[in-house]
C-alpha positions in Angstrom: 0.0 0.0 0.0 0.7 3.6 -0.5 1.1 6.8 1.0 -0.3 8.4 -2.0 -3.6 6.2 -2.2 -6.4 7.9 0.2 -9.3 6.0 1.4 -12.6 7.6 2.8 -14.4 5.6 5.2 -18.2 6.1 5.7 -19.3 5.1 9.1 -16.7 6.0 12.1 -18.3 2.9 13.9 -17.2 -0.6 16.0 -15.9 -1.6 12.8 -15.4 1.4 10.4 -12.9 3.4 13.3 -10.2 0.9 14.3 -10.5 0.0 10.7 -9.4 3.3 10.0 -6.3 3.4 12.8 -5.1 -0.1 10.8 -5.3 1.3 7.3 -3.4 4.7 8.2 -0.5 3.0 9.2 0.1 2.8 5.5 -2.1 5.0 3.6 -4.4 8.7 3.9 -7.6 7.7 5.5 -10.5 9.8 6.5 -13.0 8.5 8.2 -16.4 9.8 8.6 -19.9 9.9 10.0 -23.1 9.1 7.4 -23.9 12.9 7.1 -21.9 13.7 4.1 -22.5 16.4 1.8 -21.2 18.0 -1.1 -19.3 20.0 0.7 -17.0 17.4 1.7 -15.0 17.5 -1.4 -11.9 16.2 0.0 -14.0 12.8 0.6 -15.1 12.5 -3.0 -11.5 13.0 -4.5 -10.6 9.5 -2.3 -8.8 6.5 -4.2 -11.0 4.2 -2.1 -14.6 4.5 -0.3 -15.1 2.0 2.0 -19.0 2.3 3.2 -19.4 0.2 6.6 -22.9 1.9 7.7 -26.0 0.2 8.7 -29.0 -0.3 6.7 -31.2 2.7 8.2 -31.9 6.2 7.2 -32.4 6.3 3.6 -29.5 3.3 2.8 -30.5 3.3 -0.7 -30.0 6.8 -1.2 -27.1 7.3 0.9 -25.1 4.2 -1.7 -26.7 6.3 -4.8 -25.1 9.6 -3.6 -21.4 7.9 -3.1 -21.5 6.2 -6.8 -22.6 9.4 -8.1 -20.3 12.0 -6.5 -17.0 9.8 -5.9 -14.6 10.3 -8.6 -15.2 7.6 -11.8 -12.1 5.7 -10.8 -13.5 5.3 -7.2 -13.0 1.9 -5.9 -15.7 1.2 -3.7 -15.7 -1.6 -0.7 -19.3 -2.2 0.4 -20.0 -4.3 3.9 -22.5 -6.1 3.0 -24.0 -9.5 4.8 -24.5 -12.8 4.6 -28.0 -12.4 5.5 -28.7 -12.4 1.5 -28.6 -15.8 2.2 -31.2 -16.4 4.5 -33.7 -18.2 2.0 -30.7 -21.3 2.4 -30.4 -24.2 4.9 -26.9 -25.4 3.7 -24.0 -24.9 2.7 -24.0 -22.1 0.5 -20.8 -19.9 -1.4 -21.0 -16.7 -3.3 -22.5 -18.5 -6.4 -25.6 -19.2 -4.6 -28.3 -18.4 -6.9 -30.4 -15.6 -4.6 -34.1 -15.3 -5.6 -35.4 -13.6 -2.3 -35.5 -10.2 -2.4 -34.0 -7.8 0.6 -32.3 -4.5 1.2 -28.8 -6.1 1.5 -29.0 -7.7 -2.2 -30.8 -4.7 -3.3 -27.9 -2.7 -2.4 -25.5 -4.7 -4.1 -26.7 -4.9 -7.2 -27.2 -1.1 -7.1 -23.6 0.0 -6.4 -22.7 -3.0 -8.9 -25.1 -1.4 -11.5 -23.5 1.7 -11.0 -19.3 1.8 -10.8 -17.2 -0.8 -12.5 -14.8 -0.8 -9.6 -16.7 -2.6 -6.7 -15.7 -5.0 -4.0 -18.7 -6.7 -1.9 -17.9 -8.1 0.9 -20.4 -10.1 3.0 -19.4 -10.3 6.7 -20.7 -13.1 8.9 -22.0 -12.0 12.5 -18.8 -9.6 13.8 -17.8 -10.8 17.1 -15.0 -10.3 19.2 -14.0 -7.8 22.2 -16.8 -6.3 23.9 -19.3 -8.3 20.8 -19.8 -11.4 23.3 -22.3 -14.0 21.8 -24.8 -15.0 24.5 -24.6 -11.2 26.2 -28.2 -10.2 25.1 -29.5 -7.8 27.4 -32.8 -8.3 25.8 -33.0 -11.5 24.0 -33.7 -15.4 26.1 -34.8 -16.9 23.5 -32.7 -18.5 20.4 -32.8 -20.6 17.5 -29.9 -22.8 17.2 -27.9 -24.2 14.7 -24.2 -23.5 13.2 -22.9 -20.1 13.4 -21.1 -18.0 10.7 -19.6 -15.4 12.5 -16.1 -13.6 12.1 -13.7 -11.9 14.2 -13.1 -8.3 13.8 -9.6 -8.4 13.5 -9.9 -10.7 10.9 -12.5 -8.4 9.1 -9.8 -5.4 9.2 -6.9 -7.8 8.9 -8.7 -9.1 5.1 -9.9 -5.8 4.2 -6.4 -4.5 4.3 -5.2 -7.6 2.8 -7.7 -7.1 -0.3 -6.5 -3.6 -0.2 -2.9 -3.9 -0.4 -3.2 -6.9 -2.8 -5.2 -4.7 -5.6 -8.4 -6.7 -5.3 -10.9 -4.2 -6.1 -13.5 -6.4 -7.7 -16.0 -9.2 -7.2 -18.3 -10.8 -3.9 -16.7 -12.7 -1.0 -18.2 -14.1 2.1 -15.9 -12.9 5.4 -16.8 -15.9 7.8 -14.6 -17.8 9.9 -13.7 -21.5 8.2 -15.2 -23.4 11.3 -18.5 -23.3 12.4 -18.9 -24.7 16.1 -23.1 -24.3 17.4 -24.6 -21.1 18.7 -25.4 -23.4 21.8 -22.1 -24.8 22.0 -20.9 -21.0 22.1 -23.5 -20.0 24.4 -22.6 -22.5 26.6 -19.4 -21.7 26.9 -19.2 -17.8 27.0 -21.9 -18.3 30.2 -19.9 -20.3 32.5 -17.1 -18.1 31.2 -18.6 -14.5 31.9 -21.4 -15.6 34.5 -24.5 -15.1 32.1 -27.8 -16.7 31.5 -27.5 -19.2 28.9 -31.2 -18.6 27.7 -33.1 -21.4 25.9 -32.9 -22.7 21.9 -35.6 -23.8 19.8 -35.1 -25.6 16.0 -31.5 -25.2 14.0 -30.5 -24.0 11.5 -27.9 -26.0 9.1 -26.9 -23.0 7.1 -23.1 -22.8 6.7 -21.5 -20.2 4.8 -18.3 -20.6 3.2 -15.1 -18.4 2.7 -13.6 -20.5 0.7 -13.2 -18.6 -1.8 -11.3 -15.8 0.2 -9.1 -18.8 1.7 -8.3 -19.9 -1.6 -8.1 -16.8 -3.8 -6.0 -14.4 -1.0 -4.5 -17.9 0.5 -5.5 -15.9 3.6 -5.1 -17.8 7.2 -7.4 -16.8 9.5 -6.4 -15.3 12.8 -9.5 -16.1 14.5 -10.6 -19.7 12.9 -12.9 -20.8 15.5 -15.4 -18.7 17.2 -15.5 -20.6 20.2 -12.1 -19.5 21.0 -12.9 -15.5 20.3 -13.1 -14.4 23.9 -10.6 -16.7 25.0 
């Protein structure tokens, strides 16, 4: 990576802000909140936009601003999720054919419909630190079944990776390789951090792959199990 290469990042967040400490070890970054205007020319003149927001307030419009004020040769990095996938109860990749319509694949196909340079990248449940699964302050009640969460270190760590490697194209799933129970995990983080376990109804046998990541970035995760996150 370069000094000369800038990167805006929209959403200053649990993700979006150490992502931006990582990234300016090597490179301009400027990171900031949703509220962007026109004004903030410096942030449409960046190399790189990397949009790690949540889906409310206006989403849509917010994506269709970016693509149409960034510069034309604007890379764009979208976090996206694998909840596109929800209509599965398998194993599933990023060739899955998606027929069920939602805001998350609607999204996608809009910032793919509108700049040639766009890298999608579908994040499993981000976990880690002060993220403990099980730690619901309002939620008892679960389904079970196998879990496709990732680390965030590992979300910054292959973001910066995909970065510094030129990849600036295409859909990949960010999901740890192994995929352990949510009531195995459950179990585990209560005895660990003294916390109801709650109770689990059904399962789910959805397992998202990363494959594709593994293979293409021959990326190792730091974080391959998520029953060691917290450990």
């Amino acid at each position: 990576m370069s000094k000369n290469r800038s990167v805006g990042i929209v959403g200053c967040g649990w993700l979006g802000k150490p992502l931006s400490f990582e990234l300016a070890k090597e490179m301009h970054v400027e990171c900031f909140s949703r509220e962007l205007t026109k004004d903030n020319s410096s942030f449409w003149q960046n190399d790189i936009v990397i949009i790690a927001i949540n889906t409310k307030e206006n989403y849509l419009k917010m994506l269709q601003k970016i693509a149409t004020l960034t510069k034309p040769t604007c890379e764009i990095i979208l976090m996206s999720s694998i909840s596109v996938y929800r209509e599965f109860d398998s194993d599933v990749n990023e060739s899955a054919p998606i027929t069920k319509a939602s805001l998350i694949k609607e999204a996608e196909d809009l910032l793919l419909g509108l700049k040639q340079r766009v890298l999608i990248l579908r994040l499993g449940g981000l976990m880690g630190e002060d993220r403990v699964a099980g730690r619901w302050k309002s939620a008892y009640a679960f389904s079970d079944g196998f879990v496709n969460y990732i680390h965030r270190d590992d979300a910054i760590n292959i973001i910066k990776l995909m970065i510094k490697s030129g990849v600036n194209r295409g859909i990949y799933n960010l999901v740890t390789p192994l995929h352990p129970t949510r009531k195995e995990i459950h179990t585990k983080n209560s005895k660990k951090f003294g916390s109801e376990i709650g109770s689990f109804d059904g399962f789910s046998n959805r397992r998202v792959s990363s494959g594709k990541l593994i293979k293409e970035l021959n990326y190792t995760f730091l974080h391959p199990n998520p029953l060691e996150f917290w450990d």
